[in-house]
N, C-alpha and C positions, 0 to 999 in steps of 0.2 A: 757534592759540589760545595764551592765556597762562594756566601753569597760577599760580594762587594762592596766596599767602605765609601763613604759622602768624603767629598774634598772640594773646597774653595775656600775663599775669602772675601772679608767686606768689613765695614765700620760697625760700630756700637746702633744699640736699638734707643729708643727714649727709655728705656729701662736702667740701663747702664747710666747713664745721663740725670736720672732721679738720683741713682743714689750719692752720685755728687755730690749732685745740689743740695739733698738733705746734710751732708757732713759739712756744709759751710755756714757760719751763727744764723740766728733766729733774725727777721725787722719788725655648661653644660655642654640638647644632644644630640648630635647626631643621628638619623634615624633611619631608619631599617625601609626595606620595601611598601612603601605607602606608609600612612599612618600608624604611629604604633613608635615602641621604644626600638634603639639599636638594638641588635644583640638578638630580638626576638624574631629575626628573618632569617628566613631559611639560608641554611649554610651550603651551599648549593650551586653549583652553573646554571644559568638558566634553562628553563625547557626549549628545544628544538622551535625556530621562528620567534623565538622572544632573544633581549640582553639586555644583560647588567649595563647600567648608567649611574656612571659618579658626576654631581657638580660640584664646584665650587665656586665661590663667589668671593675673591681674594680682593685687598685694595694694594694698590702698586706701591712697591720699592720707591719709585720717583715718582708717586703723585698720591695722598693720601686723601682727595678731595672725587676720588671717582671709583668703581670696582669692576671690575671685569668678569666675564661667565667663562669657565673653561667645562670640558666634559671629557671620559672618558669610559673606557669600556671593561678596563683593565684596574684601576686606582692606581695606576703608575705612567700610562702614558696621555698626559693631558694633551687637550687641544683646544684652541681661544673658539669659542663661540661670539662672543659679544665684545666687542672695547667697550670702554666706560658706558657700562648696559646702567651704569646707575650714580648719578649723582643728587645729591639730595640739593633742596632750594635752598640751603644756609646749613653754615656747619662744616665737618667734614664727616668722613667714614671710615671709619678704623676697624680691627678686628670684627669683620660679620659674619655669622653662623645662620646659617639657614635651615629652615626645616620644612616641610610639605605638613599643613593640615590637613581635618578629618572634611574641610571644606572642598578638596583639592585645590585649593592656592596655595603657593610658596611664599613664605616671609622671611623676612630677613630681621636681626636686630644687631642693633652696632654703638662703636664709640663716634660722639656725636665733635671732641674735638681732639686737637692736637695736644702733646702729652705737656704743652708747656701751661696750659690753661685750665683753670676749672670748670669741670666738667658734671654737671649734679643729674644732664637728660642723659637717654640712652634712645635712640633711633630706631625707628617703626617702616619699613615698606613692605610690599604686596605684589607678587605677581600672578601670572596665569599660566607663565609659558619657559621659566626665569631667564628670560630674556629680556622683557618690557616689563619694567618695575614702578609702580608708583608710592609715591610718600604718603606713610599714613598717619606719623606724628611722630613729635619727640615729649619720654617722657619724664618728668621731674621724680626720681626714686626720692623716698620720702622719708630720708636718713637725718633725723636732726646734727645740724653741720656739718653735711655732708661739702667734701671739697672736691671729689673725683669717684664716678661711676664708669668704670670703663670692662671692657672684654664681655659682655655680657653673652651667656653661649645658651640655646636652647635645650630644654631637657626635657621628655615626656615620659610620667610614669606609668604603670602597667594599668590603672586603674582609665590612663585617659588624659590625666590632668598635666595639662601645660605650663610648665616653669621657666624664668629664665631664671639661668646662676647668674650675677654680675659681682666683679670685683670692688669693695668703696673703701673710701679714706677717707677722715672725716677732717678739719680744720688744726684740729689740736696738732695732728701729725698726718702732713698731707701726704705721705709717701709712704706709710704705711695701711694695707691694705687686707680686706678683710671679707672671704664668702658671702653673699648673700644671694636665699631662692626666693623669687615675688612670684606666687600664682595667678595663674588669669582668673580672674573673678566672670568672665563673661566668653564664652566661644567666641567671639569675635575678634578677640585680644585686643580688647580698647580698655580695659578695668583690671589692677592688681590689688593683691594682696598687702598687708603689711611685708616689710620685706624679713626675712629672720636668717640671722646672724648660723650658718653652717660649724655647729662644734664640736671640737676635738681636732680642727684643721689647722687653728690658730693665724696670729696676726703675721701680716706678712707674707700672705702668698697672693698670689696673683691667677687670673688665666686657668680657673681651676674648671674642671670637664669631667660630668661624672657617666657613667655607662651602669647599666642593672642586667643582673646575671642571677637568675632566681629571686629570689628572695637577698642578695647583695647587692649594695650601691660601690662603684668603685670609684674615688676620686683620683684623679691625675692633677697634678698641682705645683705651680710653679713656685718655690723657697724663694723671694728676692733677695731675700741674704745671702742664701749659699751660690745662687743659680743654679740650682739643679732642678730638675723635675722631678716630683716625692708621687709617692702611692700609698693610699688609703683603702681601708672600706670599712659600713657599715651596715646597720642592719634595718637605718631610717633616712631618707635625702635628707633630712636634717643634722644628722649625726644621732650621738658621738662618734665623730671617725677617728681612728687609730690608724697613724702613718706608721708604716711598717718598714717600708724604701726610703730611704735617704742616701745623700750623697749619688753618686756614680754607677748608682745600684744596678741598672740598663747596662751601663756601656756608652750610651750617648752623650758622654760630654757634659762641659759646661754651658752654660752662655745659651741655654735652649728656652724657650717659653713656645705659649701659643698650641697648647696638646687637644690632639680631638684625634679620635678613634672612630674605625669603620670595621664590619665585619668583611671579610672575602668570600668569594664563594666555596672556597676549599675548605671555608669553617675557622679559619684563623682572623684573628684580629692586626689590625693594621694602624696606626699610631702615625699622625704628621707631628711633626713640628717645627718651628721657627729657628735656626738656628745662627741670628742675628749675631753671633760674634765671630763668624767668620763669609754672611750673606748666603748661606744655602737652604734652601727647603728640605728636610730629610722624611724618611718613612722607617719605620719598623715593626716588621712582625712575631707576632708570639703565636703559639701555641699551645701553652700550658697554661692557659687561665691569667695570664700577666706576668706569670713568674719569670721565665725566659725571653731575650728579643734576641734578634737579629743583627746584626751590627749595621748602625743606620749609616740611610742608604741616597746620597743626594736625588731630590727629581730633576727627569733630565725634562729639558728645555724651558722649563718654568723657574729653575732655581733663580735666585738673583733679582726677579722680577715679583713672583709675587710674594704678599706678607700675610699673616696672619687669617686662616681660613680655617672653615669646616667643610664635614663634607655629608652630603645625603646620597643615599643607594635607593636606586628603584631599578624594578622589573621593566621595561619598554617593548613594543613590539619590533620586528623590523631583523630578528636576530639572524643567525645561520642557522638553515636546516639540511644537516647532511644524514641522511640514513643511514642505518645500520646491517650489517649480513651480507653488503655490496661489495663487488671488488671495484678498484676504481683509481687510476693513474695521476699525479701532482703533477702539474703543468708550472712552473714559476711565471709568475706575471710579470717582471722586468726581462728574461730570460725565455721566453716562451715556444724555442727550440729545445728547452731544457726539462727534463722529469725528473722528480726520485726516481733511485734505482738504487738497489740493494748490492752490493759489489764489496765482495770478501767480508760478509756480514755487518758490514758499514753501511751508510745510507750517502750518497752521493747525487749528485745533481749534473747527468754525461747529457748529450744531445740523443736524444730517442726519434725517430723517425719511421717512416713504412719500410724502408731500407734493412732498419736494423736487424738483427738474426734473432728466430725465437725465443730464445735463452736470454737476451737483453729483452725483448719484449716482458717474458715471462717476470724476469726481475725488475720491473717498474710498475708490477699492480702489487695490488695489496688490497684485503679488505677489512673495510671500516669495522669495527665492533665498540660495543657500548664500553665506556673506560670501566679499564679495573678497578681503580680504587674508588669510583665512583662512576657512574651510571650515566649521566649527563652530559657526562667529557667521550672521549674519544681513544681508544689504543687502534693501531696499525698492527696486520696481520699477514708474516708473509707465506709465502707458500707450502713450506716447510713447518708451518706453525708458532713461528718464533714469534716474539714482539718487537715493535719498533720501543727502544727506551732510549733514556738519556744517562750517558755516565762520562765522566768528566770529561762533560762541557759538548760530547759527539752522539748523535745520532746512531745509534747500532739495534741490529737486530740479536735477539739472546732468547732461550728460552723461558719459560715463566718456571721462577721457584718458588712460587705461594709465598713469598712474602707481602708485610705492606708497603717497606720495601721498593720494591722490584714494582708491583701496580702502580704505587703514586708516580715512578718512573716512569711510565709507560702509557700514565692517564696524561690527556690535554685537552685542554678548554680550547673550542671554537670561538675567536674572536672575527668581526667583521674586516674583508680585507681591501686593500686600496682599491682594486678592481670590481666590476659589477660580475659578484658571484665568488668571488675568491674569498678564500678565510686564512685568519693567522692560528697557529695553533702555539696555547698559551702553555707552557711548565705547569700542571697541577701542584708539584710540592714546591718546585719555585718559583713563585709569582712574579711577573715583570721581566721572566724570561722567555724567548721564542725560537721556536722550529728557525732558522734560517739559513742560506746559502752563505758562502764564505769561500774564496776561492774553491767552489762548488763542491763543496762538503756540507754536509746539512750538519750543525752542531745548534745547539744553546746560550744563548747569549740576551742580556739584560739590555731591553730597549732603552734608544740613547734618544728618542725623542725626534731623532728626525726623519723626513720622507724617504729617503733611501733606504737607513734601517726598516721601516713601514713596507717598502715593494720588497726588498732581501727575505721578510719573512711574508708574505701574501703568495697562496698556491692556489691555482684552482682545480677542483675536485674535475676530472673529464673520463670519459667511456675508459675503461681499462686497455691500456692495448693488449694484442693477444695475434 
């Protein structure tokens, strides 16, 4: 399969707009399943009655003074939880990165104004539920001449200890901008460190986000010069990091900032960013340790609306549990005259009834087994022993040929479905794609964010007919 390319449009960021202004004369992390660094969570579908939960806590397109809660189940198909779940008593909110402490509250840290004004705090809230937030402070980083603190992202090392990265500028040259990590001097996160200057990343990035993989720190980083997003690592959060990616190195374009990384459950990593010169929110995934992405991929229904986010992954209860070794018939929940049915080794979606002849019966069960390429997911079994996979773009049954391959094909991730009791069933190797009906052909297709796509791909698991 070929995954799909991001497309819209829109105006310039206040990035673009700095560096104007400078040419005219002189007058972090992300984090894993509960506490703990990204990266160190299990790469994994959830267990049976549990699921993966992505927030985000973005401040709007059209309003920089409030932020919104979105969630998701998938890190691809958001959905608003909250409208302005958060506006602070003065100030505004800009780029917030959230992360769950070891306390279980969720905080938040942000740019406290708008890009036109000096900015030297960086913003503090707290919640319980990230829905109901309160302000717990703003604070003065303590950069002699400091002119602008802005993107501050949170990071936590293996060890425990809580950072934020934040970007500064200092007076002499206010548009140039420079790493810096302050550590919490106190669990509670009311006390920092001196802040220290991040090196080998050098002057002029912005929006930098770093992820630990062993014993490496990786930084993603935005070049204000070139606009590109650069990639580093090291072997300390403070450096020396060596930028190894420059330029176009991804695929992803110019005009991007605003990078923060999440693991998937398939084990791959997954990359947002702001893609402000054209108004879209993109994703991309690798596989190979950062080396390779995806070709980035707009999010649907949020693009255009929200700006600059991170994002946290928890385990939740509440998930789907569909057993295993069962035979067991898809019912479509918009369609609900309608089953899988297996027909000329295709997977199709006919009206199945008490009426229909054995052999139609016969060919619309299937039994559940633990997925191939992983254990957690799901592959479909048909009578004959084939598998249900996916190859371009169509639901077919084939035999297995011990590839990995052919398993990832054939594995899918249970996601929760519109109806009480129905599941969606997610593409294991490509994420953001789903089982769905389509002039009642069951194929593969990259959710587009809205509730129709949502019932197209929602089946409910019911007694086999027979």
């Amino acid at each position: 399969m070929t995954q799909n390319t991001g497309f819209g449009s829109s105006g310039p960021s206040r990035r673009s707009l700095l560096r104007a202004l400078a040419a005219l004369p002189a007058a972090a992390v992300v984090l894993g399943e509960g506490p703990g660094l990204l990266g160190t969570a299990a790469a994994a579908a959830p267990a049976p009655g549990s699921a993966t939960r992505y927030t985000i806590v973005p401040f709007l397109n059209s309003d920089d003074g409030t932020v919104n809660v979105y969630q998701s189940d998938d890190a691809t198909d958001f959905r608003l939880v909250q409208a302005s779940a958060y506006t602070p008593p003065a100030n505004r909110i800009r780029d917030a990165s959230i992360f769950k402490h070891t306390n279980g509250s969720y905080y938040l840290t942000y740019t406290t104004h708008t890009w036109e004004d000096p900015s030297t705090t960086i913003g503090f809230a707290r919640s319980s539920d990230r829905v109901n937030w309160t302000f717990l402070y703003d604070y003065t980083v303590p950069i002699t001449n400091l002119s602008r603190a802005w993107a501050p992202e949170w990071f936590v090392d293996g060890d425990g200890s809580v950072y934020v990265i934040v970007s500064c500028s200092t007076t002499d040259d206010e548009w140039i901008f420079t790493p810096y990590a302050l550590k919490a001097a106190d669990s509670a996160l009311t006390a920092w460190g001196s802040p220290v200057a991040l090196s080998g990343i050098g002057t002029n990035h912005i929006d930098t986000f770093i992820v630990k993989t062993g014993s490496t720190y990786h930084a993603f980083t935005k070049n204000e010069t070139a606009k590109y997003i650069e990639y580093g690592t090291a072997s300390a959060l403070t450096g020396p990091y060596t930028i190894t990616r420059t330029g176009d190195w991804a695929g992803w374009g110019s005009y991007r900032e605003g990078p923060a990384l999440v693991r998937l459950d398939n084990g791959g990593w997954r990359i947002f960013f702001d893609g402000y010169g054209d108004g879209n929110y993109y994703y991309s995934d690798s596989y190979d340790t950062f080396a390779t992405w995806s070709a980035p991929t707009a999010l649907a229904a949020i693009s255009g609306t929200a700006r600059h986010f991170t994002v946290i992954k928890e385990t939740v209860s509440g998930g789907v549990s569909l057993p295993t070794g069962v035979s067991r018939s898809f019912q479509s929940v918009n369609y609900p005259t309608r089953y899988w049915q297996e027909q000329s080794a295709l997977l199709n979606l006919p009206v199945v009834t008490s009426s229909s002849t054995t052999a139609q019966k016969a060919a619309s069960a299937f039994t559940v087994v633990a997925g191939l390429a992983d254990a957690t997911g799901f592959s479909f079994r048909d009578a004959a022993g084939n598998y249900l996979r996916h190859y371009d773009y169509r639901g077919r049954f084939d035999a297995n040929d011990g590839t990995a391959t052919f398993a990832k094909d054939a594995t899918f991730v249970a996601r929760t479905g519109t109806a009480s009791g129905s599941v969606r069933f997610e593409s294991y190797n490509y994420p953001g794609y789903y089982l769905r009906h389509y002039d009642y052909q069951l194929r593969v297709d990259p959710t587009d964010g809205t509730d129709v796509f949502r019932q197209d791909s929602s089946f409910t698991p019911v007694t086999a007919w027979s």
